[in-house]
Structures are given as C-alpha cells and as structure tokens.
N, C-alpha and C positions, 0 to 999 in steps of 0.2 A: 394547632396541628403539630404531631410531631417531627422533629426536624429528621430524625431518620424515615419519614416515610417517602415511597417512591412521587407521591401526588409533590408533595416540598421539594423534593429534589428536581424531579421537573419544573415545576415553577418558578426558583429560581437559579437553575440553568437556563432555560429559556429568555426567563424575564434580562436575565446579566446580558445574557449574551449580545441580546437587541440594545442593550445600555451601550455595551463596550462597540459593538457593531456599527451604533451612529457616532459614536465618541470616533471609531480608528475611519469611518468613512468620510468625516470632518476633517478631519486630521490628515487623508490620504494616506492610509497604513493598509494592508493588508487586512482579511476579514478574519483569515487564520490564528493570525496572529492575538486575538481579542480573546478567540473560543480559550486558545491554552492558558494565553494570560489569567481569564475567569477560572480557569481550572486551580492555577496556585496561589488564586485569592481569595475562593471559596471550598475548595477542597481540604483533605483530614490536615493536612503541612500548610494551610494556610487560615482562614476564621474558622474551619469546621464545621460548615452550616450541611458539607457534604461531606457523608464519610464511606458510603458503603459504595465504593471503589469496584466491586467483583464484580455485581449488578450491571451499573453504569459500564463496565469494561464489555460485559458481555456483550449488552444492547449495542455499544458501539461496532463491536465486530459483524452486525449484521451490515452496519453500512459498506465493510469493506466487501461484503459478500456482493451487494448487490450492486457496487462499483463495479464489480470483476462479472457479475452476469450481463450487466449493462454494455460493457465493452464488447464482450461475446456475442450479443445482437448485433451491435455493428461490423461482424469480421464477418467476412466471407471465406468459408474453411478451403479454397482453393489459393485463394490471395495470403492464406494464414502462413500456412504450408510453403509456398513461396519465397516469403519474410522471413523465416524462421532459418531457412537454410541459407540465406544472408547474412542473416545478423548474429548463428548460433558461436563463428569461434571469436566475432568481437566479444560477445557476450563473456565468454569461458578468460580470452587473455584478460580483460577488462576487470573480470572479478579475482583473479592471481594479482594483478596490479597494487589494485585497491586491499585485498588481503593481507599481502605482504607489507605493503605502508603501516597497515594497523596495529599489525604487530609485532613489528620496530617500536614505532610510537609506543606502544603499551609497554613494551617489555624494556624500553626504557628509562622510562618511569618508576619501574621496581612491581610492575606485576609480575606473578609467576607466569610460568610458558603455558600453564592449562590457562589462565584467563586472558595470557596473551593470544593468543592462537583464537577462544571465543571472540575478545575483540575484534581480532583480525576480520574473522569470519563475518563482522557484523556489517562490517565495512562494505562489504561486496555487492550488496544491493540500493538502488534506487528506489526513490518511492513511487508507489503506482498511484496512490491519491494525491499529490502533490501532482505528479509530470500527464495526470490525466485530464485534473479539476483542473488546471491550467490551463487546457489545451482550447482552444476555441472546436467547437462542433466542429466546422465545415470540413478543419483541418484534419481531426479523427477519422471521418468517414471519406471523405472524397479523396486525400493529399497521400504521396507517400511518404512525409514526414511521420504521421498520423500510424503507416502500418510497420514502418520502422521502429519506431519508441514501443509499440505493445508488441512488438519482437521480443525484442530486448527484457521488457520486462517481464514478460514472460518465463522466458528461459531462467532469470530470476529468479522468477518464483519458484521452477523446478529445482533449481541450485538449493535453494534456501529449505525446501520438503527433507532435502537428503543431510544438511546440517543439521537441522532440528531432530530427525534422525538418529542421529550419529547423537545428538544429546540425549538423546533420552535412552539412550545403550546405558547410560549411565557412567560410559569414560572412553573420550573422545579416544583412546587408543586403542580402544578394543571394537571393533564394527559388525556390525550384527546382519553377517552378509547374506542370512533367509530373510531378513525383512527387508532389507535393499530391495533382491530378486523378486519377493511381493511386491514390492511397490512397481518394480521396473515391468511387471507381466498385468501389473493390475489400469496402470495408465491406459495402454490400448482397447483394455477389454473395456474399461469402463466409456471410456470415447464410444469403441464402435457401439455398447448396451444405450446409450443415450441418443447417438443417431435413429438406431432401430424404433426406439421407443417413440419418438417424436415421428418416424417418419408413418409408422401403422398404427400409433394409437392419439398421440398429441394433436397432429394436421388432420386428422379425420373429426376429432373431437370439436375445432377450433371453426373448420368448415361447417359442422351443423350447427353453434349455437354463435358464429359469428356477431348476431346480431345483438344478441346480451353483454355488453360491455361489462357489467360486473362482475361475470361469469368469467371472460377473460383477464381481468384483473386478478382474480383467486386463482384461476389455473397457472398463469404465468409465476406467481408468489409461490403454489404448488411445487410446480416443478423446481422453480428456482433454490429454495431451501431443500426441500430433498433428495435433489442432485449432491448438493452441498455436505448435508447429511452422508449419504449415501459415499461420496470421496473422503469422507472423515474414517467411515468405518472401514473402508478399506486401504487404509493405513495412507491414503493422499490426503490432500489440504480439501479446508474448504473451501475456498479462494479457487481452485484446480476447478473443484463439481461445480461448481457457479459459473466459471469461466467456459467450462464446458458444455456447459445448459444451453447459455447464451448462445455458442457458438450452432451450436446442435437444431435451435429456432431462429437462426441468421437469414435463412434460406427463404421460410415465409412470409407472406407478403403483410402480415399482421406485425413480424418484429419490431416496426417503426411503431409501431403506435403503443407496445406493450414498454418501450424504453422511453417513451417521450408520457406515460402516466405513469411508470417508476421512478423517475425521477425526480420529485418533493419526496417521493420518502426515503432516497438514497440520500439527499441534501440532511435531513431528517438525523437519522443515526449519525453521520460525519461531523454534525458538531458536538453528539456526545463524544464521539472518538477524539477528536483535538483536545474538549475538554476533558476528558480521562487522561490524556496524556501529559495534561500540568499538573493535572490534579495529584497523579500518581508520583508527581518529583520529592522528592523529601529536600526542603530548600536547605536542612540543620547542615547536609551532606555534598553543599555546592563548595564549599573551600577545601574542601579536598580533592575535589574532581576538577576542579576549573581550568588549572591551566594544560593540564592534558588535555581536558576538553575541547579546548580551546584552540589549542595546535591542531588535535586529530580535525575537528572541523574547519578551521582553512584550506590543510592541507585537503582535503575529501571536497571543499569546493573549487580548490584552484584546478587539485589534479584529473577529478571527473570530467571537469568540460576537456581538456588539454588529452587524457586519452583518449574520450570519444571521439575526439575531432582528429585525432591522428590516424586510428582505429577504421573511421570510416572515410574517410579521404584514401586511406588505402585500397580501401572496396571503391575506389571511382563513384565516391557520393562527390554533391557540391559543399562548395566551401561554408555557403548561408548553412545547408542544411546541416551540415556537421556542427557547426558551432552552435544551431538552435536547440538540437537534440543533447549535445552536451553540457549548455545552461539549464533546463528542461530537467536535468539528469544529474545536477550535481549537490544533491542531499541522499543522505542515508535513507533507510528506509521503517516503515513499519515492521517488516519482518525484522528488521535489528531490535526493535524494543521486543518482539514476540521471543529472540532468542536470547536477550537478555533475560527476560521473564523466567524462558523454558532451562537457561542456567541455573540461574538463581535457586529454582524450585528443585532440581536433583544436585544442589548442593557444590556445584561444578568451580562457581565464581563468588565471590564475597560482595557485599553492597556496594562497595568501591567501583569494585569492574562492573556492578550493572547499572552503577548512576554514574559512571563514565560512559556509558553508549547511550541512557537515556538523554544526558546532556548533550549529548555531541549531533543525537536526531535533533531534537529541539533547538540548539542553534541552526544547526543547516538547513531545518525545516524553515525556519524566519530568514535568515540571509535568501535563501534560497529563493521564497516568495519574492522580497522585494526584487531579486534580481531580472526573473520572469517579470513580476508585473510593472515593473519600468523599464523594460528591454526589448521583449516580445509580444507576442500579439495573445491574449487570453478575455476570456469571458467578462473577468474583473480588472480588468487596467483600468489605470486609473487618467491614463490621457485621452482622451477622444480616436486618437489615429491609431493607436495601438488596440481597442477594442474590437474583438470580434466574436460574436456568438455560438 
C-alpha cells in the first residue's frame, strides 16, 4: 500500500492513536495529548509515514465545524442573547489584555511590529475545542457556567473573522472597510435567512418523515455543512454558519437527538485535528522559537485565568465560577494557529513568528488539559469525583 495513500493514512492515525491512547490512559495523561504527540512522530517533521498535511488539515476542520454546530443545538437563541450581552465587554477588555502581553513578548524578542502585532492578535483567543471537550454535558446545557464560556467564546470567534480579515487585505495597516461593512450587514441577514429556512421549510420537512432516522441523520449533516458553506461565501466563518444552523434547530424537539448521533463523528474528525496540529510542527525550528515560546505560554496561562476571574467577579459572578471559567480558558486558541496559517500564506510573518504561535497553542493546549483534568470536573478526569459526563 502506498504510504501516501488516504486508506494508510488513516490506518495508522487511527491504529497510533488507540496505541498512544491506552499508553497515556495507563499512564493517566490526557487523551489530547497522544493525538498531537502521534502527529510529530508520524508526520512529514517526524518518520513521514504521513505527509499530506492539506488533506488531513482539511478533514480535521470539519470537526471544528460540527463542534460549533453541536454547541448551537444546545443554546437556546433567547438564553444566547442574554449571555452575550454579559459577557461581550469581558470579552473585548480580555482580548486588549491578552494582545497587548503578546506583543510585548514578541516584539521583545526581536520580531518586527507586523509579526509583533500578528502574535499579539493570536493571543486573544481561547480554545473552543479544548474549553468545550472539557466541559462535562450537564454543565453545557443546564449550568450557567456552561452559557457563560460559549459567550465568551463566541464573541471570540467574531473578534477573530475581523483579524483574519484585516489579513488577508494583505497589510494589516491598511483595512478594507467594504468588506468589514459586508461582513457586518451579512451577520444578521444570514441569522435571520437560517431561522426562516428552518422554521418553513426544515420543521415541516423533520415533522413528516420524523420517523426515518436516516433521513434525519443526512438532513441535519445537510444543513449543517451548508450553512457553513454558505457563511464562508459570504465573507463570515465556517465556524459562524455552523454555529448558526445549530442555533437556528435549538428550538426543536428533534435537536437532542440529532446532537447526541453527531457526536462519534465530531469525536471522529478532532483527532485528525490534534493530530494535524503535531504533525504540522516542523520540530528542525523548536530551538529558535522555544524560549519565547515558552514565556508567551505561561504567561497566557497564568494571566487568562487571573483576568477572567477579575473580569467576571466584576460582573457580580461567584468566585468558584470565575475561576472555573478562567482555568477552562486559559490556552490560546485554534483560531491562532488559523491565523498563523492565514499570515504565513500572504506573506505577512516569517516561519519564526508562525512556529512561535504554533508552539505556544501546543504548549497551552497540554498544560492547559492537565490543569482541567486534575482540577475540574470533565468528561475525561482522570479521578473518579471529578468525572462528569
């Protein structure tokens, strides 16, 4: 078989993964931690049994899709709405904070102000796959710890549309304010076109062939990617259309059961995504980047929980819950490696500054686990009292 084929590739991603998977569950390690690891011991920078990196990248962004649609089933767009206007100027001081540290740090180090400024920017978000996959069920749908954190990141991931944005103008000084204004006119319309759609043609469809489960299986996949689609080409995320689907089918009484049978294939894609992201480290390029690396990520886990918890004790939260959400919340994000990427490729940052942010996810993604799953209560804790599903 050849080793570039997709059939090999798969086989041993999977097969590795289940190797390293019982190796870190013996071990008591996190399960995260295995997928990346298998990434930069089987990937092109490590035995190169896997090289084609684009494929496997692509594949994995489906799972972020259907993390962010999956969330959207469980919000209820009145409770959303609510949350949002809570949590939107924590969010905004929160990510000036985290910016500003980033690039200091960078621009200390002897990067220029453009890939200072990029770093900065990379800083400013949390991970949704980290602070979701973590979260135990109950706590997501019932708790309002649950409708705080998908506030927050949220708003996130709006922040982070209008940076990638601003990248691909092709220099961060110059801002390309028709396609801001599109983006900013395209948001609402595409919400309210996804409501409509769902409510006269989705719920009516769902109601007559309710009883075909297969059929709701494809229609829900349907919508969920095409949504997605459909926010890509109107200059929003996919992440947005997905999120928006989701929220848009919150309302029916089916959504429980289209998120509790998408979920093995969101599980599914998220380990190509971890392992895409070792995979994709170039290890020849970690003695240059290390010990920035290294600062930016303490500092980005020390100081994430220490704002959040200041941030939201100001808004008259409790003290548990402020400090749960700011462990929960104190790794960088997937959209930093995205804009690392989306640097890189219009030429903006050199490999330095973009294996300086890749590192800096990938440490805080691993610290970050351990600290969740010895600390707080998730899906995969590894003590008995702390588990919760």
């Amino acid at each position: 078989m050849e080793a570039n084929s997709i059939t090999f590739a798969f086989f041993i991603i999977f097969s590795g993964a289940a190797v390293l998977a019982t190796l870190a569950l013996y071990t008591r390690q996190p399960l995260i931690i295995a997928y990346i690891a298998l990434g930069a011991l089987i990937g092109p920078y490590g035995f190169g049994y896997v090289t084609d990196l684009k494929l496997l990248s692509d594949i994995a962004h489906f799972g972020i899709i259907f993390l962010l649609f999956l969330l959207g089933l469980d919000m209820q767009p009145q409770a959303l709405l609510s949350t949002l206007r809570k949590v939107s100027l924590i969010a905004l001081i929160s990510s000036i904070i985290f910016a500003v540290t980033g690039y200091v740090i960078a621009f200390s180090f002897g990067f220029s102000h453009i890939e200072s400024l990029i770093i900065g920017a990379s800083m400013m978000f949390s991970s949704t796959i980290i602070g979701i996959k973590l979260l135990p069920t109950t706590v997501l749908h019932h708790r309002h710890m649950g409708e705080m954190m998908i506030g927050l990141l949220l708003i996130q991931d709006v922040i982070a549309i209008f940076v990638i944005l601003i990248l691909l103008s092709g220099d961060p000084g110059q801002f390309d304010f028709a396609t801001f204004g599109k983006t900013l006119v395209a948001l609402p319309v595409f919400a309210l076109t996804s409501v409509l759609t769902v409510r006269f043609v989705l719920l009516k469809l769902i109601q007559m062939f309710d009883r075909f489960h297969e059929y709701i299986f494809l229609l829900a996949l349907g919508w969920c990617l095409g949504m997605a689609e459909a926010a890509a080409m109107m200059g929003l995320s996919a992440e947005i259309g997905a999120f928006i689907a989701g929220i848009s089918l919150a309302t029916s009484p089916i959504s429980q059961y289209i998120a509790v049978n998408l979920k093995p294939l969101r599980d599914f894609f998220l380990v190509l995504f971890f392992f895409s992201l070792g995979a994709r480290f170039d290890l020849a390029l970690l003695s240059d980047v290390l010990w920035p690396a290294i600062i930016l990520a303490v500092l980005m886990l020390g100081i994430k929980p220490l704002t959040y918890y200041g941030l939201l004790r100001n808004a008259s939260e409790r003290k548990p819950l402020a400090w749960d959400i700011g462990f929960r919340l104190g790794q960088i994000s997937e959209f930093s490696l995205l804009i690392a990427y989306v640097a890189t490729g219009a030429s903006l940052i050199g490999k330095e500054a973009s294996h300086l942010i890749q590192a800096t996810a990938i440490i805080t993604f691993v610290i970050s686990s351990y600290i969740v799953i010895f600390n707080c209560m998730t899906p995969i804790a590894l003590s008995d009292h702390l588990r919760r599903d």
